[in-house]
TORKOL-4160 file (C-alpha; in steps of 0.2 Angstrom, whole numbers, padded with zeros to 4 digits, m for minus):
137
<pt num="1" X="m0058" Y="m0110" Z="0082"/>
<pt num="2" X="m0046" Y="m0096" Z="0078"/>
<pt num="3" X="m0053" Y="m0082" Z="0065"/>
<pt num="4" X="m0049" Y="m0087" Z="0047"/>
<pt num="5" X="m0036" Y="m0072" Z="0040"/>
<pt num="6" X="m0030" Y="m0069" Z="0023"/>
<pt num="7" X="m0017" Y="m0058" Z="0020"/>
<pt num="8" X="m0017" Y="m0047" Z="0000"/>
<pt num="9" X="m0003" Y="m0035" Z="m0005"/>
<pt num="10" X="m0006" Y="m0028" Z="m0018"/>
<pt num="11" X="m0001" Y="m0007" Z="m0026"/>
<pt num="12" X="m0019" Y="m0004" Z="m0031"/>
<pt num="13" X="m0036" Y="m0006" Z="m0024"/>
<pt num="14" X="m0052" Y="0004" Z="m0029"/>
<pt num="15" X="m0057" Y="0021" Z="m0022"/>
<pt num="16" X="m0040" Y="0023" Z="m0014"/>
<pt num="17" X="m0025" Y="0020" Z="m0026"/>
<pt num="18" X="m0030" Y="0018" Z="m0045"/>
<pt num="19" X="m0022" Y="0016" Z="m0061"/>
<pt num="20" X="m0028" Y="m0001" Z="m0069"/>
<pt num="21" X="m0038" Y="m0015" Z="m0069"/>
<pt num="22" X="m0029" Y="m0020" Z="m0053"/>
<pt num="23" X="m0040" Y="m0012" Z="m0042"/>
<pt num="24" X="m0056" Y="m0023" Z="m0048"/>
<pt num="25" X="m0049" Y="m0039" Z="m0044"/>
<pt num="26" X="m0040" Y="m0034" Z="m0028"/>
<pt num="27" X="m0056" Y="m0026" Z="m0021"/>
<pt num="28" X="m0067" Y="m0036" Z="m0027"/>
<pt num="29" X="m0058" Y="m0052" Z="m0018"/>
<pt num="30" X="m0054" Y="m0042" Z="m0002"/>
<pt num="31" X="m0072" Y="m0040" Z="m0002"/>
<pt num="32" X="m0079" Y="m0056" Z="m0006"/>
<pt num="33" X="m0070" Y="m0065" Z="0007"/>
<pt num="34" X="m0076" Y="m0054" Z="0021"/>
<pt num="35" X="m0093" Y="m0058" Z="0015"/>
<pt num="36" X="m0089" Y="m0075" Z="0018"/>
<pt num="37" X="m0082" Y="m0073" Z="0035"/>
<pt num="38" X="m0063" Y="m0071" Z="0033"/>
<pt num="39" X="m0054" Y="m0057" Z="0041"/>
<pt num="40" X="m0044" Y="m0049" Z="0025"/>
<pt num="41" X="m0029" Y="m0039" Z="0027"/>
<pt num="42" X="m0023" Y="m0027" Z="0011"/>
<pt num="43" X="m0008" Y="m0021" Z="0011"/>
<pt num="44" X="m0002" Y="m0006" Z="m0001"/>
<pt num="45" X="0010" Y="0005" Z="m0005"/>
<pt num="46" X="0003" Y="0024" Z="0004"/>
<pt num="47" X="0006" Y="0034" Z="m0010"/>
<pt num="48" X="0002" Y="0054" Z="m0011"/>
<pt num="49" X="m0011" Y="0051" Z="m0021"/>
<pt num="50" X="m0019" Y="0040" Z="m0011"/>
<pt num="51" X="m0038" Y="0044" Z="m0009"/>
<pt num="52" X="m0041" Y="0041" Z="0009"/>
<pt num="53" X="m0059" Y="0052" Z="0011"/>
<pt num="54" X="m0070" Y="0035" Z="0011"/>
<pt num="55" X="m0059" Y="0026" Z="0024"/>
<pt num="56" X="m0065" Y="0024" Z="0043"/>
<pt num="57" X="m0053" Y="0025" Z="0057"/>
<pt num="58" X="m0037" Y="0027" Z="0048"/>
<pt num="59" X="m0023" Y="0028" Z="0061"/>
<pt num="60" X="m0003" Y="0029" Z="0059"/>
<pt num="61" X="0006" Y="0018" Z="0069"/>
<pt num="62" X="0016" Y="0027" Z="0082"/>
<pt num="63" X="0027" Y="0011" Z="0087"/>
<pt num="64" X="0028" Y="0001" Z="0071"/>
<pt num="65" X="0046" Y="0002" Z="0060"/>
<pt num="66" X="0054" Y="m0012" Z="0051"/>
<pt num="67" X="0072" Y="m0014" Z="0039"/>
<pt num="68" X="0070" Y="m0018" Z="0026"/>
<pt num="69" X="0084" Y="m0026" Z="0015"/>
<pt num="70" X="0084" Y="m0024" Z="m0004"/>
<pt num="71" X="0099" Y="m0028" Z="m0012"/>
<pt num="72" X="0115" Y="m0019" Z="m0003"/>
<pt num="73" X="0103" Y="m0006" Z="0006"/>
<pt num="74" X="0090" Y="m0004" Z="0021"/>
<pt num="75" X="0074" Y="0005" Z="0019"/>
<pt num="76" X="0064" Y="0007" Z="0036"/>
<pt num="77" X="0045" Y="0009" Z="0033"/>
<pt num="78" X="0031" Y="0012" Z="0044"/>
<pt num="79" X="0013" Y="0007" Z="0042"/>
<pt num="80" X="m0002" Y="0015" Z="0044"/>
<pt num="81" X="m0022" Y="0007" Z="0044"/>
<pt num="82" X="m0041" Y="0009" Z="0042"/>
<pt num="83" X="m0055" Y="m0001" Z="0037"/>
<pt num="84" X="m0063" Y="0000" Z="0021"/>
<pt num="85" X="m0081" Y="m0010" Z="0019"/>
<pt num="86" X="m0074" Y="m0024" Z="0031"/>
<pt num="87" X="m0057" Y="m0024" Z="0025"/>
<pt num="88" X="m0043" Y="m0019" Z="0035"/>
<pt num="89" X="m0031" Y="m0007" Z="0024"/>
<pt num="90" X="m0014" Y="m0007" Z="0029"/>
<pt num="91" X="m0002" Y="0005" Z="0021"/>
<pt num="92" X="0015" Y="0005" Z="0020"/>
<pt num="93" X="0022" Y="0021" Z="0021"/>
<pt num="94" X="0041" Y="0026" Z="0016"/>
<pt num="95" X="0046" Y="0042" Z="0007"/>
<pt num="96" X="0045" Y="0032" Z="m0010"/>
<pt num="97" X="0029" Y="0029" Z="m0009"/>
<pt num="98" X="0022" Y="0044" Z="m0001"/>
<pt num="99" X="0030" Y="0057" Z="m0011"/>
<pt num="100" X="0021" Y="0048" Z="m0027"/>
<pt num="101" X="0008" Y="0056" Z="m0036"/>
<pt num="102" X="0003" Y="0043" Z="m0047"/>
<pt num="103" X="0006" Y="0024" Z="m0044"/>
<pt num="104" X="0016" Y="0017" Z="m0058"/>
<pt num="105" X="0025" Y="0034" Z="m0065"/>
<pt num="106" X="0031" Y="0048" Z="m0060"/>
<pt num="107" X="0023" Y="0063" Z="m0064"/>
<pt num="108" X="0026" Y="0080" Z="m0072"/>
<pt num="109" X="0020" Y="0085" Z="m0054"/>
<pt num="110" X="0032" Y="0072" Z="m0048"/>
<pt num="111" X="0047" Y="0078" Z="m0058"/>
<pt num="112" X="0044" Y="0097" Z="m0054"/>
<pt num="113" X="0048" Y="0091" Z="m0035"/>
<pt num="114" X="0062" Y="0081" Z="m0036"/>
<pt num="115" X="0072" Y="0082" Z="m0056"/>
<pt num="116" X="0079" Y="0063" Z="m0054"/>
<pt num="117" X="0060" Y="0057" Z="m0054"/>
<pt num="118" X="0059" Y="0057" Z="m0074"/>
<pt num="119" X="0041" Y="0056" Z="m0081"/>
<pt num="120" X="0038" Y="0036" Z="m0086"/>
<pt num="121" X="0039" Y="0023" Z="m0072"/>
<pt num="122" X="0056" Y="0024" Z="m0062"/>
<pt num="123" X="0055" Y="0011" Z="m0047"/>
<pt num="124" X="0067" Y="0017" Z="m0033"/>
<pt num="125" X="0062" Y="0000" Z="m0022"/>
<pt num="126" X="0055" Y="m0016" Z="m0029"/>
<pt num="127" X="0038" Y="m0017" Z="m0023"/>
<pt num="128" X="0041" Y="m0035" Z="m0018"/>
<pt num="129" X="0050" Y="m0027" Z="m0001"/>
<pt num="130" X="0033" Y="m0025" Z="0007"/>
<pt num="131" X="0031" Y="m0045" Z="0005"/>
<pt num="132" X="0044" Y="m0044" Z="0020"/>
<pt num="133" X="0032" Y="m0036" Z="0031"/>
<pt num="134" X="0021" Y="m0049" Z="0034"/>
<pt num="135" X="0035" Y="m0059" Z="0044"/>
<pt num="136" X="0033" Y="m0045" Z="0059"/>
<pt num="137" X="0017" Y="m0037" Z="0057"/>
């Protein structure tokens, strides 16, 4: 009998990548559902500040890239992944992500680094173009 799997994508999830209430249900399903023997998969946005001090094994992917099409462009993202109390993290990194300091909004920090990021929430990719992974990964 194969391994039973479930797949989350989510932008938060606790101890990593806070802002809301998010993070509670997210970790707390990814969680339960390893206690009850599925393998769970998370996949979120690697943002600048992501907190990665209590993950294990985190490694970036040296030979995974996908295109991504959202609307009339391409975005190519990699991944990266650890474990987190039995739970497989999968971050999807692209310079969008990455150069974010905060998970909704831009920053002042955010703002002093690039002027186009105003401070408020500005979406430069619709976070539904991480759905696409899953196809590949």
């Amino acid at each position: 009998m194969s391994e039973k799997q479930i797949w989350i994508v989510s932008r938060e999830y606790a101890g990593i990548a806070e802002a809301g209430g998010v993070k509670n249900v997210t970790t707390s399903l990814a969680e339960n559902l390893v206690k009850k023997g599925f393998k769970v998969l998370v996949f979120i946005p690697e943002y600048a500040c992501a907190n990665k001090e209590s993950l294990e094994n985190y490694t970036i992917s040296d030979n995974f890239s996908v295109s991504i099409p959202v609307n009339a462009d391409k975005y190519t993202v990699s991944a990266a992944e650890a474990d987190m109390h039995g739970v497989k993290i999968v971050f999807i990194r692209h310079a969008v992500f990455l150069e974010k300091n905060a998970v909704y909004t831009y920053t002042k920090k955010d703002e002093a680094q690039n002027p186009e990021f105003t401070r408020g929430w500005v979406s430069k990719t619709p976070i539904s173009s991480i759905f696409y992974i899953k196809k590949r990964f």
